[in-house]
C-alpha positions as CSV (number, residue, x, y, z in Angstrom):
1,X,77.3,-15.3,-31.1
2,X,76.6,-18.8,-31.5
3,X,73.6,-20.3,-33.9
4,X,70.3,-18.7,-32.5
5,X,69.0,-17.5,-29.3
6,X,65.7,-17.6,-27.9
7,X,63.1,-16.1,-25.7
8,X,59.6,-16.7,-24.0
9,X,57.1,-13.5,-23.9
10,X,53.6,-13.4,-22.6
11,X,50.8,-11.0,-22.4
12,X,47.5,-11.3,-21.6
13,X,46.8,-15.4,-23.2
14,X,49.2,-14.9,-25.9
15,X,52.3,-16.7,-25.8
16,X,55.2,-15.8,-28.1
17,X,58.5,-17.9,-28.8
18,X,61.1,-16.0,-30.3
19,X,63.9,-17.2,-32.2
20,X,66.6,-14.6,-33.0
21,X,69.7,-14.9,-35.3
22,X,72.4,-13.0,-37.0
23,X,70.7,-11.6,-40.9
24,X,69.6,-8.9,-42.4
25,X,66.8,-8.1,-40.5
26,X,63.4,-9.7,-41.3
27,X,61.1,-10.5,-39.2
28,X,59.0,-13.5,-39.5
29,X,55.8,-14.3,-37.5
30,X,54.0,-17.5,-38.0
31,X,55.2,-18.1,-40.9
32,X,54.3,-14.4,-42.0
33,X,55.8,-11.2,-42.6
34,X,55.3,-9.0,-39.5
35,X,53.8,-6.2,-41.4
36,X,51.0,-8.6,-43.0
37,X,50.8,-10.2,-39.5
38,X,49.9,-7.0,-37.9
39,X,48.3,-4.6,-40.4
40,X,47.9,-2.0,-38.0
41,X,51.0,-0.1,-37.8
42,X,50.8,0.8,-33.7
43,X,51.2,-3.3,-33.4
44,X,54.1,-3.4,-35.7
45,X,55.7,-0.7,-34.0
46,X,55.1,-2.5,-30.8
47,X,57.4,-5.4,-32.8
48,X,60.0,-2.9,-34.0
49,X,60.3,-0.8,-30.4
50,X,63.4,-2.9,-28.8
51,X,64.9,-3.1,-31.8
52,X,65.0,0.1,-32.3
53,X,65.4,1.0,-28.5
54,X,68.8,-1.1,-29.1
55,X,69.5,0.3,-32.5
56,X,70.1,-3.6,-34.2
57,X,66.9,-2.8,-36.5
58,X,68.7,-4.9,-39.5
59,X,71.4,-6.8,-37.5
60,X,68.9,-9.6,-37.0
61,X,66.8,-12.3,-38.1
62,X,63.7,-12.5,-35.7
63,X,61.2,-16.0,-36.2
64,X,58.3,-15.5,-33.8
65,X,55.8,-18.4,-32.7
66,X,52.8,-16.6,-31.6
67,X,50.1,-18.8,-29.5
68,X,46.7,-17.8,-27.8
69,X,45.2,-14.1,-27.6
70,X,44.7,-11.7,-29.7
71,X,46.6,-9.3,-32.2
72,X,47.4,-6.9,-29.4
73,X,48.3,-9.1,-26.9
74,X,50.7,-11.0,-29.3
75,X,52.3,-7.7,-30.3
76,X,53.2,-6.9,-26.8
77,X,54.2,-10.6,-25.9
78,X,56.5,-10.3,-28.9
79,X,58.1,-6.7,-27.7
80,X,58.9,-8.6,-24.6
81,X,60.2,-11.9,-25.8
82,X,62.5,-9.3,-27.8
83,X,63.8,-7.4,-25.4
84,X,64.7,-10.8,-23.6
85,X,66.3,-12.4,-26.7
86,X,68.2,-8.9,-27.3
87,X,69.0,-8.9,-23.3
88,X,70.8,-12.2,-23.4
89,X,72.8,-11.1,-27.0
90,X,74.3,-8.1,-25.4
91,X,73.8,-7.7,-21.5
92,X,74.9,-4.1,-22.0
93,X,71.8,-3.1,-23.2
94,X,69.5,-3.9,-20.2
95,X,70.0,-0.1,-19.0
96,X,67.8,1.4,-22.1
97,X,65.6,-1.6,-22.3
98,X,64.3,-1.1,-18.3
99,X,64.2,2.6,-19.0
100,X,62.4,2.1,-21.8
101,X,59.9,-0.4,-19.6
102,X,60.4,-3.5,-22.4
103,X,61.3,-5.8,-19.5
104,X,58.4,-5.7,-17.6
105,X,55.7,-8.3,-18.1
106,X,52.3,-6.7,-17.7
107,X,50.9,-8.8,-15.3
108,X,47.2,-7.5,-16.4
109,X,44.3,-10.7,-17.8
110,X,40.9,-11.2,-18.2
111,X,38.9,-10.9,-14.3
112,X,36.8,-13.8,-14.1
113,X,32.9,-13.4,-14.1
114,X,30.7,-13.2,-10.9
115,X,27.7,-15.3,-10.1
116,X,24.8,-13.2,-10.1
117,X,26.5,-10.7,-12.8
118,X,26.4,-10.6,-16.5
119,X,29.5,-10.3,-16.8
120,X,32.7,-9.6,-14.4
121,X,31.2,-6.8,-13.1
122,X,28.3,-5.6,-15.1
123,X,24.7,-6.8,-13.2
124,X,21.5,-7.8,-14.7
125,X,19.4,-5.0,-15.1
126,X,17.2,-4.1,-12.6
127,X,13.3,-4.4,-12.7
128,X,11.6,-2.0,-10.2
129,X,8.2,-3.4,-11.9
């Protein structure tokens, strides 16, 4: 493997870069450690999940750029932009990545808001009186 590879992930309005390179296995987010990044440990696990999916947990050195969003949707825009990054490393592994569903973007945003609603679907309330 030459220098670093890299990979685009999105979810929701988050936008993740990520930058992967042979090491030792840390993984870097804004600047951050991943596990003070996300504190909740079902978003770190999103992180982890194709790294463990392709068992390269401490092969590699992961630098994410996370954009837009929120926590959630930056976890799950990373676990894609991962599974991409990992993809084009090792074609081999695209079998357990698919069957794993880490390749599909979830195509799932915000519905925009309605005239005449509150909100995209919630109404006013009604006033009989």
């Amino acid at each position: 493997m030459e220098k670093q590879k890299n990979a685009v992930g999105r979810r929701k309005e988050a936008v993740t870069r990520v930058f992967l390179s042979k090491g030792e296995g840390k993984i870097t987010i804004n600047d951050k450690d991943y596990k003070q990044y996300f504190p909740l440990f079902y978003l770190q696990n999103q992180v982890e999940a194709p790294l463990k999916t392709a068992e390269s947990l401490d092969k590699f050195d992961i630098v994410i750029n996370a954009q837009g969003g929120g926590l959630k949707g930056q976890a799950e825009a990373a676990k894609l932009a991962i599974a991409r990054v990992l993809l084009e490393v090792n074609p081999e592994l695209r079998p357990a990545l698919k069957a794993a569903g880490y390749l599909t973007r979830d195509p799932r945003g915000v519905e925009r808001k309605k005239f005449g609603h509150k909100k995209a679907r919630r109404s006013y309330q009604f006033s009989k009186r």
